[in-house]
C-alpha positions, 0 to 999 in steps of 0.5 A, a space after each residue: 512662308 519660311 522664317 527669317 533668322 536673325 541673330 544678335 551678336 552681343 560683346 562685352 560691355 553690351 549696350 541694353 539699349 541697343 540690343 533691345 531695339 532688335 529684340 522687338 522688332 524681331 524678337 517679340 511675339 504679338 497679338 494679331 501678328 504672324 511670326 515672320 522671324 526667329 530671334 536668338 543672341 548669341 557671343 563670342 562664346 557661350 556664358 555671362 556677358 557684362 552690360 553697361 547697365 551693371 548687370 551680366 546677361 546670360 547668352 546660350 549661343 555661341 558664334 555657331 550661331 552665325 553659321 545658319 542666320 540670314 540677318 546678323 545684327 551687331 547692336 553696338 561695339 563699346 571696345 571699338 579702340 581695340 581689336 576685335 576678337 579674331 573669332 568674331 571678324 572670322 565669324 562676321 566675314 563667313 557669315 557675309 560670304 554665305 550671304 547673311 544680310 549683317 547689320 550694325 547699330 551705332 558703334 556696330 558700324 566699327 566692328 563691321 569696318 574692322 571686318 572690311 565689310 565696308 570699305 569703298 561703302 557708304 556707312 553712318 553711326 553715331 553724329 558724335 562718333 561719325 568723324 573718328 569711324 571716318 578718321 580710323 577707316 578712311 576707305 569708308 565713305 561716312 554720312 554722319 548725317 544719315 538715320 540709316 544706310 541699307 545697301 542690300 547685304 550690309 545695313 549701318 544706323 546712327 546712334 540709340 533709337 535709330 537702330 529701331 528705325 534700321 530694324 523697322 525699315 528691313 521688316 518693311 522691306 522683307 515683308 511690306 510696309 502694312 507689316 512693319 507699321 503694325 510692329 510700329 504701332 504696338 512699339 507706340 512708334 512712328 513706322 518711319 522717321 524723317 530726315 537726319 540725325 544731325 537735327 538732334 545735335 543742331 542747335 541755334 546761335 542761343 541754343 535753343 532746337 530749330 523750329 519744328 516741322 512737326 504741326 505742318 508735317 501732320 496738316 500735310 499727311 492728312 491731305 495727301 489727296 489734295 493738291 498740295 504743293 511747297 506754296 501751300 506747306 509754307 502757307 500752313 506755316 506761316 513762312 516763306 517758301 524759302 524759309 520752308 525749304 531751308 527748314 526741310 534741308 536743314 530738318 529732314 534732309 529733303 526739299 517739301 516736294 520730295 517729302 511729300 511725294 514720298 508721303 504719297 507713296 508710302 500711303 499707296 504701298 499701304 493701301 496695294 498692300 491693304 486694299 484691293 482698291 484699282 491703281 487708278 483709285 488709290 492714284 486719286 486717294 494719295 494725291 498723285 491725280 492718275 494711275 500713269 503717275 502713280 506708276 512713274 512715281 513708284 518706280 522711281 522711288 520702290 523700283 518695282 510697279 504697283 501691281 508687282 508689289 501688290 503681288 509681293 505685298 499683298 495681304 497675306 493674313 497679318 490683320 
């Protein structure tokens, strides 16, 4: 298997934050995991780039880099009031042209809009910067309250910790879910968060956080192989099932049955990619009752059939 190539471009100040968020999950050698990408930073040019921290990181590469990446990752744009430098819009467009996969982390998104490579297209950032990326690039279709938008050749994030939530979700895309959650597990992270960022900035009429769906979530991931329905999630907390479903609008962005059917997908990707156990047992384990199900729920949300992913995403030796 070829190594992807992933680039990061930094420019001054670079935020630490975000840049880390790439360099480990593309960047980190770890025990047990193959090397499925080969991780660089580069600038504008070559020499010292001052951070927010107060100290200047020495960058190798300049934009050449960009020439032979297949992911561009922009982790951050602090000067997003001015223009960027022409050489890195210049860069950033051929690099989409050729057919680099670019990706921008919190206030990336700004940088990739100055580009044009989002407009007409959907995008999100950071809550707290969403409305001005809205009001400075009107023909960008802003979701401020969106962890993360892939469209295929152009990925966007919200702010900070999202951006490992972006970069997980293109290592479970590249190479499958089982591979992303090991990267997850040695981050001591979760392999997927649920619903928008907006739960973070929402607050009640006191001011204190909305009411978690933290205990109900992990009762309910622990019995995907039983029938469980909204009646029995609003059960479990001790709620109403309205009073449920407003709580997952308003947390996760989803009704509790959709939630829970992509609980029960991600666990039969794991175990198609994991197992050799048949459709129709793994159908069972997750809840989903026969393999017929299981088909018509995967495509719907993975658009392929379990047998394809099965062969994209099989094991191939990560364990």
């Amino acid at each position: 298997m070829s190594v992807h190539r992933v680039a990061a471009l930094v420019l001054p100040p670079q935020s630490t934050f975000e840049l880390a968020c790439a360099a480990e999950v593309f960047g980190m050698s770890r025990p047990g995991l193959p090397a499925r990408y080969a991780f660089a930073v580069c600038g504008e040019r070559p020499g010292a780039v001052p951070t927010l921290a107060g100290y200047d990181m020495v960058v190798r590469l300049g934009l050449a880099a960009l020439e032979t990446a297949d992911t561009v990752v922009v982790p951050g744009w602090q000067d997003r009031e001015r223009p960027a430098p022409p050489a890195v819009i210049d860069a950033l467009r051929r690099a989409h042209r050729r057919g680099a996969r670019i990706v921008a982390i919190c206030s990336g998104a700004f940088l990739l809009a100055q580009a044009g490579l989002l407009d007409h297209r959907r995008a999100t950032t950071h809550w707290r910067m969403a409305a001005d990326l809205a009001a400075r690039f009107p023909d960008v279709q802003v979701e401020p309250d969106t962890l993360y938008i892939d469209l295929g050749d152009v990925a966007t994030s919200a702010g900070t910790a999202a951006g490992i939530d972006l970069c997980l979700h293109l290592a479970r895309a590249d190479h499958g879910a089982a591979h992303a959650a090991r990267i997850a597990r040695h981050m001591v992270m979760p392999p997927h968060r649920e619903g928008g960022q907006l739960q973070y900035a929402a607050q009640d009429r006191d001011g204190h956080p909305p009411e978690s769906l933290a205990l109900v979530l992990d009762w309910a991931l622990e019995r995907l192989h039983e029938p469980l329905g909204v009646g029995d999630l609003a059960a479990q907390a001790g709620i109403s099932p309205r009073t449920l479903a407003r709580r997952f609008a308003g947390q996760l962005g989803v009704t509790p049955g959709r939630w829970l059917l992509q609980q029960r997908v991600a666990a039969a990707r794991s175990l198609l990619e994991e197992t050799d156990l048949p459709v129709e047992t793994i159908a069972t384990r997750v809840g989903l009752s026969s393999a017929a199900n299981l088909r018509r729920r995967f495509h719907t949300l993975v658009r392929t059939t379990p047998a394809a992913y099965r062969r994209s995403f099989g094991d191939r030796g990560d364990r």
